[in-house]
C-alpha positions as CSV (number, residue, x, y, z in Angstrom):
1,X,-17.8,-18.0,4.3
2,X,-17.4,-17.8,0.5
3,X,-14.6,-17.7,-1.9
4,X,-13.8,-17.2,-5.7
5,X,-10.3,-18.7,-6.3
6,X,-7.7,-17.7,-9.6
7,X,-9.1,-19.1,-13.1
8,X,-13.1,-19.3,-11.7
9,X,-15.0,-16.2,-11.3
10,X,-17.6,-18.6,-9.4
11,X,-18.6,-17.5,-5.5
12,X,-18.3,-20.9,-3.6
13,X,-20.0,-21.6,0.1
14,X,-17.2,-23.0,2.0
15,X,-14.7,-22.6,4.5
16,X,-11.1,-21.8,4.9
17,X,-8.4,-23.9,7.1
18,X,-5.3,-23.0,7.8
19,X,-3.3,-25.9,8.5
20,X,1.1,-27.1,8.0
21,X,1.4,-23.3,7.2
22,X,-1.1,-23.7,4.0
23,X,-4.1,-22.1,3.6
24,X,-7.2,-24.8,1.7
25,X,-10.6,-23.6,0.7
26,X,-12.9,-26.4,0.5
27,X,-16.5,-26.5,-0.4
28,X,-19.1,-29.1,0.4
29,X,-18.7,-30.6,-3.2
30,X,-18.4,-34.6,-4.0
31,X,-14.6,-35.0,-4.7
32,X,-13.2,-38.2,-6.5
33,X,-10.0,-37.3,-4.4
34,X,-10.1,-38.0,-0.5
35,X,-7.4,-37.1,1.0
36,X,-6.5,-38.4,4.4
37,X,-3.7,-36.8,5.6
38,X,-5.6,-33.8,6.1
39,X,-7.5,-34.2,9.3
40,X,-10.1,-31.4,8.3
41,X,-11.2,-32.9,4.7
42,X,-14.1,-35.3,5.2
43,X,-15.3,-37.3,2.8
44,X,-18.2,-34.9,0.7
45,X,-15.7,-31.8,0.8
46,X,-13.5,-30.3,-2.6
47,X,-10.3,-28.7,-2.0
48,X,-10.7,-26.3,-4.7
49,X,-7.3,-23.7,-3.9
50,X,-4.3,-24.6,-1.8
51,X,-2.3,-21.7,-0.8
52,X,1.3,-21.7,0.9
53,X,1.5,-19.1,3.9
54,X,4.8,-18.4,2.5
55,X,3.9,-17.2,-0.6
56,X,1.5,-14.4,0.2
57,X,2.6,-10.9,-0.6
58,X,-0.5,-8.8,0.1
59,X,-4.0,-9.1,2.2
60,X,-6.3,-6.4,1.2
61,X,-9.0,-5.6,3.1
62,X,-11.5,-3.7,0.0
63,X,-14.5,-3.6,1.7
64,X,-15.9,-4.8,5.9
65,X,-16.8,-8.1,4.4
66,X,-14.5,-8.5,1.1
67,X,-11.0,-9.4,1.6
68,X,-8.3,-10.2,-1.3
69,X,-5.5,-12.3,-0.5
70,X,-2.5,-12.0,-3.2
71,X,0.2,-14.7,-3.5
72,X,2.9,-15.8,-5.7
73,X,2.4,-18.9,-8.0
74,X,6.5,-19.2,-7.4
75,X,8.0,-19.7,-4.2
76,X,9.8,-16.5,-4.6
77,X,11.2,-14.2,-1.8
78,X,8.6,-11.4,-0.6
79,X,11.0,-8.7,0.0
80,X,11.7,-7.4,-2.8
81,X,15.3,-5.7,-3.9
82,X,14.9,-1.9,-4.6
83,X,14.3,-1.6,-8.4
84,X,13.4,-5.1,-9.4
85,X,10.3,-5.8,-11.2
86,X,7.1,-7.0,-9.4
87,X,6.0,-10.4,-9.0
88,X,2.9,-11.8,-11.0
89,X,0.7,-12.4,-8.8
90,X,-2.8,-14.3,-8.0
91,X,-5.6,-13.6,-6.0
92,X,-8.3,-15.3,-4.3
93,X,-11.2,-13.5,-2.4
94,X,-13.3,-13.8,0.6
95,X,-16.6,-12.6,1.8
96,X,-17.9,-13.2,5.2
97,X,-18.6,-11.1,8.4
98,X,-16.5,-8.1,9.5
99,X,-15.6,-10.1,12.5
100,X,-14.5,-12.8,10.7
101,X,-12.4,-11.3,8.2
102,X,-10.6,-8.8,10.8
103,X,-9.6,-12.1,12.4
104,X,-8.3,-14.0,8.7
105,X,-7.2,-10.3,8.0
106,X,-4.7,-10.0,11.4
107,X,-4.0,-13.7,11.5
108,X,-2.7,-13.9,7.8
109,X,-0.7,-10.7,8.1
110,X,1.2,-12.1,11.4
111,X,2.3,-14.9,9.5
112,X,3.3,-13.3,5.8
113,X,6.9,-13.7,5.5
114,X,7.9,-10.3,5.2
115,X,10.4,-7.9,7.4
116,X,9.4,-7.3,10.8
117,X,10.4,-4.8,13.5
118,X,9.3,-4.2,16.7
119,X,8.0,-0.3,17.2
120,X,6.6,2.2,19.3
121,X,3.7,4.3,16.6
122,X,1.5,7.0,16.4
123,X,-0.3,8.4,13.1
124,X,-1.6,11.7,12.7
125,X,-1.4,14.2,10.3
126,X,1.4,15.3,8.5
127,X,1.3,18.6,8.9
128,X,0.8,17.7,12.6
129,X,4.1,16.6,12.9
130,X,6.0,19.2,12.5
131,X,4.1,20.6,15.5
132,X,4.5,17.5,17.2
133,X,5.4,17.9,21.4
134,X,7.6,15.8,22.9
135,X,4.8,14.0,24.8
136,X,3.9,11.6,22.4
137,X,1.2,9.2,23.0
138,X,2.7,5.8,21.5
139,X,1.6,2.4,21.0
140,X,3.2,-0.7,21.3
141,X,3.2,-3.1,18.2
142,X,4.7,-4.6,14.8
143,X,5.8,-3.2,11.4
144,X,6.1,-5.7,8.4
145,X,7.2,-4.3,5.1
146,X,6.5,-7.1,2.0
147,X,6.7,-6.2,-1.8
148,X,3.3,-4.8,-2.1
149,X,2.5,-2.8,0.8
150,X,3.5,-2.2,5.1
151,X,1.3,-2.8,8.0
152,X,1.3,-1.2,11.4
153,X,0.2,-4.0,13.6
154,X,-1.2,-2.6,17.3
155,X,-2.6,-4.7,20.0
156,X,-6.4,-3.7,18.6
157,X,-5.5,-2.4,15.6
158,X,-4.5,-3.2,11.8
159,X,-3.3,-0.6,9.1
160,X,-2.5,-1.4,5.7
161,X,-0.3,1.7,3.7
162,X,-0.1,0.1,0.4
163,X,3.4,0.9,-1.8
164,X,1.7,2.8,-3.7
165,X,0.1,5.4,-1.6
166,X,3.4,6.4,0.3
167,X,4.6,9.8,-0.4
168,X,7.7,10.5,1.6
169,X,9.9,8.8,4.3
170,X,12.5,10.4,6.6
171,X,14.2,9.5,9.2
172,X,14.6,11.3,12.6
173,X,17.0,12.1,14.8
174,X,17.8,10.2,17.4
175,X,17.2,9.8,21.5
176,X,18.2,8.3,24.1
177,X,16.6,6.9,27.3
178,X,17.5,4.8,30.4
179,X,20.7,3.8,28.7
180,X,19.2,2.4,25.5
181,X,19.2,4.6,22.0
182,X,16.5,4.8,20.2
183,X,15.8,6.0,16.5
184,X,12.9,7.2,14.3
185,X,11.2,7.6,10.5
186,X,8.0,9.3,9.6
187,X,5.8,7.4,6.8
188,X,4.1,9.6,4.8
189,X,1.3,8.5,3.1
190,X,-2.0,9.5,1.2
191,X,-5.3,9.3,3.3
192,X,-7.7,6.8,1.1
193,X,-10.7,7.5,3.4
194,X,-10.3,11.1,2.4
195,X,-10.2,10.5,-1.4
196,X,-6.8,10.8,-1.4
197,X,-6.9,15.2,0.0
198,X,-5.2,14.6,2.9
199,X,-1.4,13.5,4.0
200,X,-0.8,11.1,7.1
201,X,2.0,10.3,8.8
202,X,2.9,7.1,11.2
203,X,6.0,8.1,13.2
204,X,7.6,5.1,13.9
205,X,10.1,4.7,16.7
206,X,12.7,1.6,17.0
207,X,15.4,0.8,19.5
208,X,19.7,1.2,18.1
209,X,20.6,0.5,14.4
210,X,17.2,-1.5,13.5
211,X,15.9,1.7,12.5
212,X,18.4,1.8,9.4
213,X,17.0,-1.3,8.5
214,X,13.8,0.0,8.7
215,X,14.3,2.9,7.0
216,X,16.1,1.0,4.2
217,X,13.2,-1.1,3.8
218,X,10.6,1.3,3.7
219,X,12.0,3.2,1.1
220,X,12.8,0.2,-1.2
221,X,8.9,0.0,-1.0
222,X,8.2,3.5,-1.8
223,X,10.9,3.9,-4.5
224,X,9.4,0.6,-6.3
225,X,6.3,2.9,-7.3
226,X,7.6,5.8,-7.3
227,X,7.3,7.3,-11.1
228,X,10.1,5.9,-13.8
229,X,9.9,8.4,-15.9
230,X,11.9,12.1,-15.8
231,X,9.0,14.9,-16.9
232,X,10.1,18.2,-18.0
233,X,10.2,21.5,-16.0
234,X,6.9,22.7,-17.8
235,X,5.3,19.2,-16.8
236,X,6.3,19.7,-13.5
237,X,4.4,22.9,-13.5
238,X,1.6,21.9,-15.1
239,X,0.8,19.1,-12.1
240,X,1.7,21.5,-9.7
241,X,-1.2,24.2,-10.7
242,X,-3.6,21.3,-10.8
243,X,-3.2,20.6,-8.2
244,X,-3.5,23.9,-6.1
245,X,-6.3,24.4,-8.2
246,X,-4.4,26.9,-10.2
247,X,-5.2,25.7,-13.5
248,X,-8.0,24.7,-15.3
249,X,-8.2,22.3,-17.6
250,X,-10.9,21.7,-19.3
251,X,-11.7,21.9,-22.7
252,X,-13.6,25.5,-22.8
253,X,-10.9,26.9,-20.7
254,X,-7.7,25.2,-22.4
255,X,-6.5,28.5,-24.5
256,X,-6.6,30.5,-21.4
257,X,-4.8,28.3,-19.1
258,X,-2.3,27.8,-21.9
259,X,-1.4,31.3,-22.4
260,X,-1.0,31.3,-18.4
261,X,1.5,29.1,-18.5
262,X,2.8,30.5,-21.7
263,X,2.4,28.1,-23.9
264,X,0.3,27.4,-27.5
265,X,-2.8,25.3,-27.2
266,X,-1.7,22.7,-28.6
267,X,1.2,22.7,-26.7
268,X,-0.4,22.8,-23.7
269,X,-2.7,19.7,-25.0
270,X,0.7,17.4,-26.3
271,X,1.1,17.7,-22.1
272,X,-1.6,16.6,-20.9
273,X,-1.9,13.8,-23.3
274,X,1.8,12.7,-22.1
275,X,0.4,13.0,-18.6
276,X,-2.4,10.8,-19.4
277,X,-0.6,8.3,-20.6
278,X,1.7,8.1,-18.0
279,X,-1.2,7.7,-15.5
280,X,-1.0,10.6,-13.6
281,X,-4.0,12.9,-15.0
282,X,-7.9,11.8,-15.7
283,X,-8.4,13.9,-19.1
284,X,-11.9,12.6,-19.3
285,X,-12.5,14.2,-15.5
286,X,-9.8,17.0,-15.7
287,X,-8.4,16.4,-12.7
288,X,-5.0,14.1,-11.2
289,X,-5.2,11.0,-10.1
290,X,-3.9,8.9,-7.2
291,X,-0.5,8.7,-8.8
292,X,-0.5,12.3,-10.1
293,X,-1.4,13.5,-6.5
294,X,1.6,12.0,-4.9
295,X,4.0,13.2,-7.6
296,X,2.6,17.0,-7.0
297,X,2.7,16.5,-3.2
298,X,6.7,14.7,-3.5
299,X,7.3,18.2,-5.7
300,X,6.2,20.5,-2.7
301,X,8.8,18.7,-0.5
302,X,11.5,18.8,-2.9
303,X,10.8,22.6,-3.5
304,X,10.4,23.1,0.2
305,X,13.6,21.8,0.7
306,X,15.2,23.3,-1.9
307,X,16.2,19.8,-3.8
């Protein structure tokens, strides 16, 4: 295994032990410090990052063999209050085999202190689910909700929704079966693999009132990235066209989508540069990004549903 730790952009050969609820990367590196209390550290090996379990906000799994793990330099709580600012964080990375890292990966995320419910899941679609029949095939597993993103946990598998990516969450109504009630919420998110086209949803299904703590949760996630900022009517339109495809913006077709919209040139232009700068347009590649995607699709819904 390797690892590059905060402060030292150098890729180490080493390994990673997780012992007393701390994780320790040590390399095979003379140390003038030999510390016996930790059964694992032989004399030859460097402890060269120390990180407690409790402090871990985020595991992010970039690529099959690169995984980021994101921690607080503060012992701070991880579930952050709706509308409080986020934690600075630091990150140290590993590279090793897929196997290896889906097992750091699931391991890791088990232990984050972060909320945790016990669910019945399914993802599909989100234009699926309004189609959805009542025979639902449903796995077993975990939810935990910390400050930077949620994970559905199943017995084989692991999915990370970061903050950032979720679009929408609702809750459903409720059931009930052999005596006991149960409630749900759809999470809707954007669908990385599919450069962010496509809308998924994990309908996630919890026994009495947990579910209004889950709900509650996963919406203090989404709301801490949703957009701060109030854009105007004519903003609002402008994203909306873009992204149906309805306007055009680049720089040979600028006066013509301006006058589409009604608007001077230049007016049109003040706009997008406010967009820009905001973060939700690409000006150099004409096109919304990430952020600007999941403001459009958040528009459709409240236009839909006539908010």
């Amino acid at each position: 295994m390797q690892f590059s730790v905060p402060g030292d952009d150098t890729w180490r050969e080493g390994k990673l032990v997780l012992e007393n609820e701390s994780l320790y990367f040590c390399s095979k590196e003379e140390s003038k410090h030999f510390f016996t209390r930790f059964l694992f550290f032989r004399k030859g090996e460097k402890i060269h990052n120390i990180v407690p379990v409790d402090r871990i906000r985020d595991v992010i799994r970039e690529k099959s063999d690169r995984l980021t793990i994101k921690y607080s330099s503060t012992a701070q709580s991880p579930a952050r209050e709706q509308g409080s600012p986020l934690e600075q964080l630091l990150s140290t990375h590993l590279s090793a085999a897929e196997h290896v890292l889906n097992e750091v990966e699931r391991e890791l995320v088990l232990r984050m202190d972060a909320y945790k419910f016990a669910i019945y899941f399914t993802t599909m679609k989100a234009a699926d689910l309004l189609s959805m029949e009542k025979d639902l095939e449903l796995e077993k597993g975990l939810l935990k909700i910390a400050s930077e993103a949620l994970w559905i946990i199943g017995r084989e598998s692991l999915k990370r929704i970061a903050g950032e990516d979720i679009v929408h969450v609702e809750q459903k109504k409720r059931s009930a079966a052999q005596d006991t009630e149960y409630g749900a919420i759809s999470i809707e998110y954007l669908d990385e693999g599919s450069a962010y086209t496509n809308v998924l949803s994990t309908l996630a299904i919890a026994k009495g009132n947990t579910i209004e703590v889950l709900l509650r949760a996963a919406l203090g996630l989404m709301n801490a990235y949703k957009l701060k900022e109030k854009l105007s009517e004519m903003e609002n339109r402008i994203l909306t066209m873009m992204y149906t495809g309805a306007l055009d913006i680049a720089p040979s077709s600028l006066a013509s989508a301006a006058q589409a919209i009604g608007l001077r040139e230049e007016e049109l232009k003040n706009h997008l540069e406010h967009l820009s700068e905001l973060g939700i347009i690409d000006l150099a590649n004409e096109r919304l990004v990430k952020k600007g995607i999941k403001y459009a699709i958040a528009l459709s819904k409240k236009s839909t549903s006539g908010g």
